[in-house]
C-alpha positions as CSV (number, residue, x, y, z in Angstrom):
1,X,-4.9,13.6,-12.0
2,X,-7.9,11.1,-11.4
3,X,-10.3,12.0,-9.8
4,X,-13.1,9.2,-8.4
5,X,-16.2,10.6,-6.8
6,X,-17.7,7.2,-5.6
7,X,-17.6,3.8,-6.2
8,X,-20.8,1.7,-6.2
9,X,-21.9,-1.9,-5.7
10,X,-22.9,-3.4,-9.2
11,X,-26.1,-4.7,-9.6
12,X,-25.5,-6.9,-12.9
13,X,-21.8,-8.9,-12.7
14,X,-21.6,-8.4,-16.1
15,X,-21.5,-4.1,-15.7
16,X,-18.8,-4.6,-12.9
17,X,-18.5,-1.5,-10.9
18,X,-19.3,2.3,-12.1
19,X,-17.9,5.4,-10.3
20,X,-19.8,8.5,-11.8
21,X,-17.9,11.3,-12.5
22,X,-18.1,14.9,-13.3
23,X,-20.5,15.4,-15.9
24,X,-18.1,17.6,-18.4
25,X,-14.9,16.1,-18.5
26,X,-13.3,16.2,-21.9
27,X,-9.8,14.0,-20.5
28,X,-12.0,11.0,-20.9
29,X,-14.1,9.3,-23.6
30,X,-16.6,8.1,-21.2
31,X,-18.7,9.8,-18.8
32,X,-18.7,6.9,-15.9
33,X,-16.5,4.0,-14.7
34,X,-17.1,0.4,-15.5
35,X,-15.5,-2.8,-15.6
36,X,-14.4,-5.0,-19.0
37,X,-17.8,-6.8,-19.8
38,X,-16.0,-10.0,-21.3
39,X,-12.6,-9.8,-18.7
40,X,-9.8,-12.1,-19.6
41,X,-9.1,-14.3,-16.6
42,X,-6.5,-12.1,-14.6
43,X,-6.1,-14.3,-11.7
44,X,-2.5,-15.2,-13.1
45,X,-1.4,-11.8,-13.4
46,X,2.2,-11.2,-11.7
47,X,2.5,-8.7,-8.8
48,X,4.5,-6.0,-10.2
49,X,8.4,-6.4,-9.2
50,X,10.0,-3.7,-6.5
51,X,12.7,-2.0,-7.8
52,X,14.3,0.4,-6.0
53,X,14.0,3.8,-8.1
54,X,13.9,7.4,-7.9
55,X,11.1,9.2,-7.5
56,X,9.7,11.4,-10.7
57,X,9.4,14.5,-10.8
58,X,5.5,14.5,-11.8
59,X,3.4,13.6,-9.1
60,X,5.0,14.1,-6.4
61,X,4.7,18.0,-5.6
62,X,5.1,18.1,-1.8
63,X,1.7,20.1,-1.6
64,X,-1.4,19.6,-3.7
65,X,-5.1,20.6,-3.6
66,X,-8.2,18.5,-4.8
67,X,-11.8,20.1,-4.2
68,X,-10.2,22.6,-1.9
69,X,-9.0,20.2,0.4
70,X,-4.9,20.1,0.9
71,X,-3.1,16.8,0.5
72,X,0.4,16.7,1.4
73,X,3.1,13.6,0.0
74,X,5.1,11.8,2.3
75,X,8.7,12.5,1.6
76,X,9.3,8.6,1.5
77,X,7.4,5.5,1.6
78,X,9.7,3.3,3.4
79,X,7.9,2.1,6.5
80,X,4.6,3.5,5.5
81,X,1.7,1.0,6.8
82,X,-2.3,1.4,6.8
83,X,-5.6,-0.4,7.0
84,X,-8.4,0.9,5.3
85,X,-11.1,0.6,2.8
86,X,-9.6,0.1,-1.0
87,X,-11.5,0.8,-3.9
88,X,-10.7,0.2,-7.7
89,X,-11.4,2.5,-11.3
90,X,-11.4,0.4,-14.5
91,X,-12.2,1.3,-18.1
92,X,-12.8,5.0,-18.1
93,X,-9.5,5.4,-17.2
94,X,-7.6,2.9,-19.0
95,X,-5.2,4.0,-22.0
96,X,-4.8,7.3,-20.1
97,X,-1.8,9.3,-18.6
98,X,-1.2,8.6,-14.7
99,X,-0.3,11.5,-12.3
100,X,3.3,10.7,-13.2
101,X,3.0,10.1,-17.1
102,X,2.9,6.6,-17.3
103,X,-0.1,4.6,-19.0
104,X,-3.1,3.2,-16.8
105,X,-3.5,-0.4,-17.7
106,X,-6.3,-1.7,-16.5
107,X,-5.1,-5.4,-16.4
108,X,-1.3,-4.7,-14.4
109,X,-1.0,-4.4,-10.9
110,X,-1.0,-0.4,-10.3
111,X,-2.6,1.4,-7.7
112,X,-3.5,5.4,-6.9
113,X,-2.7,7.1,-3.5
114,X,-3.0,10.3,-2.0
115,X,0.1,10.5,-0.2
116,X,2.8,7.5,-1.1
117,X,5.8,8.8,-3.0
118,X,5.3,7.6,-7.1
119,X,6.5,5.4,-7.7
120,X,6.4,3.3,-5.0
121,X,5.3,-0.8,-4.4
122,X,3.4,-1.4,-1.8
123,X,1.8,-5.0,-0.4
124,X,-2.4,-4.6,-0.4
125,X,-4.0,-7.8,1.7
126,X,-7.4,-8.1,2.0
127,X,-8.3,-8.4,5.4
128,X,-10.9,-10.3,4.9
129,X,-9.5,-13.1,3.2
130,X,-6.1,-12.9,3.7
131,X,-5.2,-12.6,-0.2
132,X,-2.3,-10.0,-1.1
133,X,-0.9,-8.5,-4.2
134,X,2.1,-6.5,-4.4
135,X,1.5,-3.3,-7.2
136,X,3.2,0.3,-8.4
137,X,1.5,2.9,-7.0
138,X,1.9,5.7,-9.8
139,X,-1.2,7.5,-9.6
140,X,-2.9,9.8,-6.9
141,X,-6.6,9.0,-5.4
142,X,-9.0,8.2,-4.2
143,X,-10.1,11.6,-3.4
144,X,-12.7,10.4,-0.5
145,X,-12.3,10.7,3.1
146,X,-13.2,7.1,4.0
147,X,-10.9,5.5,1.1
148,X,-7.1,4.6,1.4
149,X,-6.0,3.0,-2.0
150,X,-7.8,3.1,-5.4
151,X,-6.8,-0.6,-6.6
152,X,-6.3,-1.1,-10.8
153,X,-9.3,-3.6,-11.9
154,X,-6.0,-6.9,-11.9
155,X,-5.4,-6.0,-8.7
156,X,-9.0,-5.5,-7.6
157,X,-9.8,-8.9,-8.9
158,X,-7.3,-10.7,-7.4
159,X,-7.8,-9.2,-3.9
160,X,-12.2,-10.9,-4.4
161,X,-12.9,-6.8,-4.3
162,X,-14.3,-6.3,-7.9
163,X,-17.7,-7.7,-6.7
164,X,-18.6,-5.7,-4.1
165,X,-16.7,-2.6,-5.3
166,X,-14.5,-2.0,-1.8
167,X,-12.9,-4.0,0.4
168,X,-10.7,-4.3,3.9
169,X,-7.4,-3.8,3.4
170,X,-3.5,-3.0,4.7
171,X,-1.4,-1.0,3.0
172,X,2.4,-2.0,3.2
173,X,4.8,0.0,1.3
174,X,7.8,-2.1,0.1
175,X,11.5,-1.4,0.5
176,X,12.9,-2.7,-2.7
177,X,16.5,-2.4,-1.1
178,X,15.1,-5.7,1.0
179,X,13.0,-7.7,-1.7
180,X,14.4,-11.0,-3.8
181,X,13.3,-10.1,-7.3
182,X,14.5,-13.7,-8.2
183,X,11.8,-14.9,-6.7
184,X,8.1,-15.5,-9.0
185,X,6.3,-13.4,-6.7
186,X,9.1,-11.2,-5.3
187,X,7.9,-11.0,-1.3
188,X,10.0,-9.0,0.8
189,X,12.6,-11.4,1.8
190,X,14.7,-11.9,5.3
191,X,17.8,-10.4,4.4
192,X,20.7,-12.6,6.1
193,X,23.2,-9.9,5.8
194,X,21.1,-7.5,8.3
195,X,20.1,-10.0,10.6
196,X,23.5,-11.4,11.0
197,X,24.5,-7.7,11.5
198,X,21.9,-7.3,14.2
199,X,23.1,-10.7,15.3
200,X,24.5,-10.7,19.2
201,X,24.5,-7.2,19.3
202,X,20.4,-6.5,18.9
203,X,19.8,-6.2,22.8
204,X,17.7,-2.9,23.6
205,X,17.7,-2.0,19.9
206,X,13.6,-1.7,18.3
207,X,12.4,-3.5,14.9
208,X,10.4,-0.8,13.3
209,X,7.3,-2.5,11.6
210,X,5.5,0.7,9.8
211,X,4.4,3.9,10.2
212,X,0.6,4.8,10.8
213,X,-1.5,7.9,9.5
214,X,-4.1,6.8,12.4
215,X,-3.3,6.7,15.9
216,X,-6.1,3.7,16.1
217,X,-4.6,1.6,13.5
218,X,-1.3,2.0,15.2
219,X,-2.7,0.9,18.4
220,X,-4.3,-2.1,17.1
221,X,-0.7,-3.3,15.2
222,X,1.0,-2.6,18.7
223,X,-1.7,-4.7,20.5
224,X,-1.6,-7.7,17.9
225,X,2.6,-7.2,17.2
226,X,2.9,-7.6,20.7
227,X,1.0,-10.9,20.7
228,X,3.2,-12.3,17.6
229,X,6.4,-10.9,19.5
230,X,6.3,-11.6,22.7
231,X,8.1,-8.3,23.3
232,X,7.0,-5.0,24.0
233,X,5.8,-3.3,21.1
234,X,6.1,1.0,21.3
235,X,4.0,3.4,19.3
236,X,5.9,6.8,18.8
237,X,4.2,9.5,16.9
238,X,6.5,11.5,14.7
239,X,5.6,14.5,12.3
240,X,6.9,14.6,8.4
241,X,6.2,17.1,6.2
242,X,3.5,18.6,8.3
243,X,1.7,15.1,8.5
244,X,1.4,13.6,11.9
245,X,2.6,9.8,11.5
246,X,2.7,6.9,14.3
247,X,5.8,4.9,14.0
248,X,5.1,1.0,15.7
249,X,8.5,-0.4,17.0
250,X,9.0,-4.2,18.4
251,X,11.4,-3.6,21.3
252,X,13.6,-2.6,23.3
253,X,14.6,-6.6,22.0
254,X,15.4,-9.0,24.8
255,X,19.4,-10.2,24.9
256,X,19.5,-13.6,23.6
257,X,16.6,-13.0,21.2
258,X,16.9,-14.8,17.7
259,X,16.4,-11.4,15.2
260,X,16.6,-14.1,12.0
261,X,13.5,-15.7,14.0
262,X,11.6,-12.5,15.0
263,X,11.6,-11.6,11.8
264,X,10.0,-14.5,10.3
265,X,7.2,-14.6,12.1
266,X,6.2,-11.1,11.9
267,X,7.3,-11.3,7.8
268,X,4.9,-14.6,7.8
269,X,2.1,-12.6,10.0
270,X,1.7,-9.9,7.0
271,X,3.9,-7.4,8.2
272,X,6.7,-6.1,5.6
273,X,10.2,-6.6,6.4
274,X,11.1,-4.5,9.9
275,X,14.0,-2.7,9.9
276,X,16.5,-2.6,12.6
277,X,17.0,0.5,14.3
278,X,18.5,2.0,17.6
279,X,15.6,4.0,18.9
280,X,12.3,5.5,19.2
């Protein structure tokens, strides 16, 4: 397990960003963070492709402790959505095991979490810029209260983060059931099939758009859903595995409503795919 204590803002471009660590640590060859010094150019490097796969068995204990404090894993990632501050790890890391075995690669689109399932894909958008990459979360951090995703250093750069060491961001965690692979950059697509099932029949039914760790963030999706909408948007809170979640649902929908249409413009606003369901 990695475990970041802080990431700071680089002084020289050329060092990138260093996250000091633990003095004695004999898991890694060097005793901070940093960033390639000569980088390849990584802005062409593809998002990683959703695929819809089982969770391992590493990583993913239901419970866990760092520093004493107790983290506990969401028992799926499907609907999951955040804002918050993401941060990135580079070199120190890179050639080593994951939380779930796989290798870090500094230069794919990977990402650490304390509580997504791994592994899991998730959307990241800067919310600053508006730029979005879609990566395999597979690791676990960062262990800090104010961060939400530890970013690999492609994903970093491709998001304008690597600079100033953290950025803005929103979390969306992908259902691969819903996602085109066949497409270059494999977005979550508008399924015709459930649309067309939701068809004439969607009338006091809900489009659930995520579901929030923070009441605030939740409130702020409800208040800018509803503007994107035009229908009532509902926040319902709802506890998993001891974790206190708030689930943000577009509805009851109007009769009449175009679903194929709603879904659009929410998909095109930044929001993952909603998915149809019959209640709060």
């Amino acid at each position: 397990m990695r475990i970041i204590l802080s990431s700071l803002v680089c002084a020289l471009l050329l060092a990138g960003c260093s996250a000091p660590e633990k003095v004695s640590d004999s898991r890694y060859t060097m005793k901070h963070d940093t960033a390639p010094v000569n980088p390849p150019d990584v802005s062409n490097v593809p998002d990683a492709v959703p695929m819809d796969v089982a969770y391992s068995r590493g990583g993913n204990k239901p419970v866990y402790q760092v520093w004493g404090k107790t983290y506990r894993v969401l028992d799926t990632h499907i609907g999951y959505s955040e804002e918050g501050i993401a941060s990135w790890y580079g070199l120190k890391f890179h050639g080593h095991k994951t939380s779930n075995g796989e290798i870090y690669d500094i230069y794919k689109m990977s990402a650490a979490h304390k509580s997504l399932p791994i592994p899991s894909y998730a959307r990241v958008t800067n919310l600053d810029n508006g730029k979005s990459v879609i990566v395999r979360v597979n690791d676990r951090g960062p262990f800090h209260e104010e961060r939400l995703i530890d970013l690999s250093y492609a994903a970093a750069s491709r998001l304008e983060i690597t600079q100033k060491g953290t950025g803005r961001v929103r979390v969306d965690a992908i259902d691969a059931r819903s996602v085109d692979n066949s497409s270059p950059s494999a977005v979550p697509a508008v399924q015709p099939a459930r649309s067309a099932l939701a068809g004439a029949n969607a009338e006091g039914r809900f489009l659930q758009i995520g579901a929030f760790g923070s009441a605030d963030n939740a409130e702020k999706a409800q208040l800018k859903l509803a503007s994107i909408s035009g229908q009532s948007v509902t926040v319902v809170p709802v506890d998993r595995e001891g974790q206190r979640l708030h689930r943000v649902l577009v509805g009851p929908l109007r009769a009449g409503i175009s679903v194929d249409g709603l879904i659009e413009r929410l998909v095109n606003a930044g929001y993952s795919t909603p998915i149809l369901v019959d209640s709060p």
